[in-house]
DOKOL-610953 format. One line per 10 residues: number of its first residue (from 0); their letters; for each residue x, y, z of N, C-alpha, C. Coordinates in steps of 0.1 Angstrom, whole numbers, plus 2048, in hexadecimal, padded with zeros to 3 digits. Layout:
NUM) A) X:Y:Z:X:Y:Z:X:Y:Z | ...
//
This chain:
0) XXXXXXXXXX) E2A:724:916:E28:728:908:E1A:724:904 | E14:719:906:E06:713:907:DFE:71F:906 | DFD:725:913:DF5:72E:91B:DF3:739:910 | E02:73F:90C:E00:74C:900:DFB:743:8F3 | DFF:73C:8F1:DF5:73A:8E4:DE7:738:8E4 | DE3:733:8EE:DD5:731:8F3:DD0:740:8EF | DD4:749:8FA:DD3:758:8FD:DCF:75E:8EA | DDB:75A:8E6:DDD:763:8D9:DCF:75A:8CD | DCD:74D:8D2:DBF:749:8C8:DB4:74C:8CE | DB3:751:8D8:DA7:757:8E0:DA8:763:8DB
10) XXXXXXXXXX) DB2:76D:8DB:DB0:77C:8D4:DB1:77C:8C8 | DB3:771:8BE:DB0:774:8AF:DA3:76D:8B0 | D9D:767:8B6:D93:75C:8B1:D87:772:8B6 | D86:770:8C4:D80:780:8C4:D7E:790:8BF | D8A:78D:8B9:D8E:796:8AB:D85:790:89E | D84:785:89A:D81:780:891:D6F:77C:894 | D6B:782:8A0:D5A:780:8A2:D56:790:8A4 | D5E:799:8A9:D5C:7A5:8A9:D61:7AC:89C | D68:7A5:893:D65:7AC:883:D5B:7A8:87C | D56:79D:87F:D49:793:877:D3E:79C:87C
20) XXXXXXXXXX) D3F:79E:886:D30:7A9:893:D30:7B8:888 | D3F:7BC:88A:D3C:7C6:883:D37:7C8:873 | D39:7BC:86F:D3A:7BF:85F:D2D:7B8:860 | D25:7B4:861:D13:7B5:862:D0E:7B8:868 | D11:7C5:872:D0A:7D4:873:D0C:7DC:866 | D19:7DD:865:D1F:7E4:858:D14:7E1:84B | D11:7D1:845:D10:7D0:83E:CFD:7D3:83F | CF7:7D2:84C:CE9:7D3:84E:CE6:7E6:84A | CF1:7F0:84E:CF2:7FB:850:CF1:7FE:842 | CF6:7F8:837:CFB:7FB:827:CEE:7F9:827
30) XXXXXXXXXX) CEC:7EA:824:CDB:7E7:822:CD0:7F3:824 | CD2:7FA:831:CC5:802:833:CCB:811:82D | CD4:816:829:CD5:81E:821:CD2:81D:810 | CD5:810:80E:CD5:80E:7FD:CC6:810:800 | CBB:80B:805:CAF:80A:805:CAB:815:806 | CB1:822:811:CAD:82D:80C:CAF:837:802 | CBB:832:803:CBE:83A:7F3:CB7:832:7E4 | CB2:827:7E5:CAD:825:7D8:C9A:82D:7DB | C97:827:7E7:C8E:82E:7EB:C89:841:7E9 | C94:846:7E8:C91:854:7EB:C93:858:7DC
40) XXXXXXXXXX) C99:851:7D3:C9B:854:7C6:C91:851:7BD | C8B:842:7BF:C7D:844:7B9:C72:84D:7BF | C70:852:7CC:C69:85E:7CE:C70:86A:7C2 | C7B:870:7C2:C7D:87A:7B8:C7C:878:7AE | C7C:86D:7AA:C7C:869:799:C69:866:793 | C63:861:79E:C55:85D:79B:C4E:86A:79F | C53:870:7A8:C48:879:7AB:C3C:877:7B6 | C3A:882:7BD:C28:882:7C6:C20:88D:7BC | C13:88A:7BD:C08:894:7BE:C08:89D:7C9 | C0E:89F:7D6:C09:8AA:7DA:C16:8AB:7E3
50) XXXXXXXXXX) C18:8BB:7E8:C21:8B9:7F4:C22:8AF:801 | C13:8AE:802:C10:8A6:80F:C1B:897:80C | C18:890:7FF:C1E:884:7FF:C2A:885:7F7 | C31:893:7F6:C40:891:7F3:C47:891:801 | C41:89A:809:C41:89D:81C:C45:890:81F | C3C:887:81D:C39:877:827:C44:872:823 | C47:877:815:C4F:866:80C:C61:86E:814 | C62:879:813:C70:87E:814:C75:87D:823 | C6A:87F:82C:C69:880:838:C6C:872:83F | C61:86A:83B:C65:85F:83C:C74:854:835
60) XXXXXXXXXX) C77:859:82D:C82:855:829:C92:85B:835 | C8B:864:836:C99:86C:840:C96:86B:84A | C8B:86B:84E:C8A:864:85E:C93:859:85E | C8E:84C:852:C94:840:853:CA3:83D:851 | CA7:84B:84C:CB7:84A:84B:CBC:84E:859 | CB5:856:860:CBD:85D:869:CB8:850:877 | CB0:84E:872:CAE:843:87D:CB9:834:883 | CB9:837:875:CC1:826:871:CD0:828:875 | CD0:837:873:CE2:83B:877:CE1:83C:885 | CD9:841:88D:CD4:842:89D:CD5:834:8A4
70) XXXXXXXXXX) CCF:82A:89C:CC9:820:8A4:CD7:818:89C | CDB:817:897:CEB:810:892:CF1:811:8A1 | CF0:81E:8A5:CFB:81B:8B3:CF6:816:8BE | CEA:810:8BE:CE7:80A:8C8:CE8:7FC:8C4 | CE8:7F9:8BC:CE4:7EE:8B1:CDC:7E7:8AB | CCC:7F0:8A9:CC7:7F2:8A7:CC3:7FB:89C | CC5:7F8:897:CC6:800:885:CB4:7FB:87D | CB2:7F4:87A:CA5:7EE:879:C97:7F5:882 | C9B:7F6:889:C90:7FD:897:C8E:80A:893 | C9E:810:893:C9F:81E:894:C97:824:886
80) XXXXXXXXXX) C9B:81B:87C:C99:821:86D:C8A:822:86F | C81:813:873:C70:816:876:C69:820:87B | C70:825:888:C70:82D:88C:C71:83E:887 | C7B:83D:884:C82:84A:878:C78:84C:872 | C76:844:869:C6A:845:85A:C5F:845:85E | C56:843:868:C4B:846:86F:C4D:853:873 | C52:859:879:C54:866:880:C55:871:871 | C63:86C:86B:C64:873:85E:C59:879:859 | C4D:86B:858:C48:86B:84B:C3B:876:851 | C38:871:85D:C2D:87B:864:C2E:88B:862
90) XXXXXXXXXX) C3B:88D:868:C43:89B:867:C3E:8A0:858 | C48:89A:84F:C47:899:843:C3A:8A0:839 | C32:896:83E:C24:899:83B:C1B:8A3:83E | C1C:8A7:84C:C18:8B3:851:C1D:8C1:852 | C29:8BD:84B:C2F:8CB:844:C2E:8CA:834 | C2B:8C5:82C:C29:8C1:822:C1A:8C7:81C | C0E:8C0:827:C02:8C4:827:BFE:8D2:828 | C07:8D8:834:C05:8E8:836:C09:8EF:828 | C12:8E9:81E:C13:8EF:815:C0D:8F3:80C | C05:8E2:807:BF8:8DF:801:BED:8E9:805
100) XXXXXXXXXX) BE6:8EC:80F:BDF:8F5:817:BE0:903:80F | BF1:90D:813:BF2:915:80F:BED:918:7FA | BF4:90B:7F6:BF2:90E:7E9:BE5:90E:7E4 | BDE:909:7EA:BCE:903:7E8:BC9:916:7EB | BCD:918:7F5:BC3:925:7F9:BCA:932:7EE | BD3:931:7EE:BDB:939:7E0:BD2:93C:7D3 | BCF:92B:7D3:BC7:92A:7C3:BBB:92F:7C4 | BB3:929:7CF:BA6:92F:7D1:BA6:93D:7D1 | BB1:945:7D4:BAD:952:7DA:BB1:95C:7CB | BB9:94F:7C5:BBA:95D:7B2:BA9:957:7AA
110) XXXXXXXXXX) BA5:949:7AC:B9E:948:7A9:B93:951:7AB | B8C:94E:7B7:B85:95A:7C0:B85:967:7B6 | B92:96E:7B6:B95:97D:7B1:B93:97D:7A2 | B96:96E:79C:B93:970:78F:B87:96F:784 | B7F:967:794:B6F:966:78B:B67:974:793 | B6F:980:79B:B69:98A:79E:B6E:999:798 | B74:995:78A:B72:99F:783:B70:99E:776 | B72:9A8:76F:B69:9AA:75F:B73:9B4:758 | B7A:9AF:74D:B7C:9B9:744:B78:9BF:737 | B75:9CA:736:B6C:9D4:731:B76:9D6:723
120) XXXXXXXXXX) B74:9D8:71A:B7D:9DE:70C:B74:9EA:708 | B80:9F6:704:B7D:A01:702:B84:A02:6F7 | B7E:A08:6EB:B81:A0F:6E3:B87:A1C:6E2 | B93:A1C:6DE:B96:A29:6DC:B97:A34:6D7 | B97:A43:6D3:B95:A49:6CA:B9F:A44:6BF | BAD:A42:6BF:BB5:A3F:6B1:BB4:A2D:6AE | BA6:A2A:6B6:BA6:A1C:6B0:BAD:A0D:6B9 | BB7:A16:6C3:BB6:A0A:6CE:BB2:A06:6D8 | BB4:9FA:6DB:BAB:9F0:6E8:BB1:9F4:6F3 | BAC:9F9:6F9:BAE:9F8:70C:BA5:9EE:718
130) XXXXXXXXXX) BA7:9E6:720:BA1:9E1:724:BA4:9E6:72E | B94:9E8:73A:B92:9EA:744:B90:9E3:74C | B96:9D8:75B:B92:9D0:763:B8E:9D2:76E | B7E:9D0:76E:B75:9D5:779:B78:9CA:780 | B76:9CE:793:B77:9C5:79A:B66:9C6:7A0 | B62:9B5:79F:B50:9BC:7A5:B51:9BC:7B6 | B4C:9C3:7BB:B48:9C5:7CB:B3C:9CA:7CC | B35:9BC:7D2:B28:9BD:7D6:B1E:9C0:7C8 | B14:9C8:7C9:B0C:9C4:7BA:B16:9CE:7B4 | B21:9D6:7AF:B25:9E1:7A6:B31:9DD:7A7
140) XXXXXXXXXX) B3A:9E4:79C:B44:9E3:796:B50:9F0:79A | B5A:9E8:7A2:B6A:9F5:7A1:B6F:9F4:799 | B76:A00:792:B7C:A00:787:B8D:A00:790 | B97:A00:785:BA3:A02:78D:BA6:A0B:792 | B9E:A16:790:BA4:A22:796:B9E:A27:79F | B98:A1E:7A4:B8C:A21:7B0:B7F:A22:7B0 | B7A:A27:7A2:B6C:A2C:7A0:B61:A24:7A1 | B55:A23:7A8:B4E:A1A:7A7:B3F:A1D:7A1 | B3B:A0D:798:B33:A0D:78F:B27:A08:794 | B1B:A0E:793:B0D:A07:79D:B0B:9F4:792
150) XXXXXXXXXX) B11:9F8:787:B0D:9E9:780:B17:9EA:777 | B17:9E0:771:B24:9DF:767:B23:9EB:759 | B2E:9F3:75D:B2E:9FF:753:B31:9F7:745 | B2C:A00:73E:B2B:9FE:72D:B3B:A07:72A | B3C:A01:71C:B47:A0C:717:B45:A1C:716 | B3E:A21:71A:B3B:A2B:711:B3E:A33:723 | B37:A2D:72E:B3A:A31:73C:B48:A31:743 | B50:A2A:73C:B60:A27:73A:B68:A30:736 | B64:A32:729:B68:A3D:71B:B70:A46:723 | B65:A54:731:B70:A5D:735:B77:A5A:73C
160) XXXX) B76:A50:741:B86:A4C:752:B8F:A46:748 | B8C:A3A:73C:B96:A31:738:B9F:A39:72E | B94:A3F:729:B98:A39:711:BA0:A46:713 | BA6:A4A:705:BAA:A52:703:BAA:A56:6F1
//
């Protein structure tokens, strides 16, 4: 009878080191989630200046969550998350940046278009405004309908294609 009791405080005493094991993984595992979730919420609440560093911040945040859940099963949760959020944040950022890029060349390119034309106001015989938007190419001026001007046409060279 000795023997089973022994037996039976050796499998509670094991039981009671392998719930303790589990319950500070557990509780390290909570830890690296609250951190990202308070983390990723001041990212949406404060805001970036540019895609590049909403990229880094979200990227790196989810790297570090998906890391931390990865490396939890090895037990290694702490590693994995560094890991995660490095890789995230890189990714992150480099998709983020190509964005920035695209919008940058967007702007430049209405910009570009919009300091390369000129609109013309025409008078009309019963008294209303029509405006004409010349686009310039090279030294002279296209009108919208194709026609091209050796220099910037006057109202009065407008008059028969626009007014009415």
């Amino acid at each position: 009878m000795n023997l089973s009791a022994d037996r039976k405080a050796m499998k509670n005493r094991h039981l009671l080191l392998s719930f303790d094991g589990d319950m500070k993984m557990a509780k390290s595992f909570v830890t690296i989630l609250i951190a990202v979730a308070v983390s990723l919420s001041s990212v949406l609440t404060g805001g970036c200046e540019s895609s590049a560093q909403t990229g880094a911040a979200l990227g790196g945040l989810s790297g570090a969550g998906i890391g931390a859940i990865v490396g939890h099963q090895s037990g290694r949760a702490a590693e994995g998350a560094l890991i995660g959020g490095a890789v995230g944040g890189g990714a992150g950022y480099m998709l983020g940046n190509e964005q920035d890029k695209k919008k940058t060349q967007a702007e430049m390119s209405s910009l570009r278009e919009e300091t390369n034309c000129v609109t013309v106001n025409i008078t009309n015989s019963n008294g209303s405004v029509s405006q004409v938007r010349l686009q310039k190419q090279g030294v002279g001026y296209v009108g919208t309908r194709g026609e091209y001007y050796n220099q910037l046409p006057t109202e009065a060279q407008l008059m028969p294609v626009y007014g009415f």
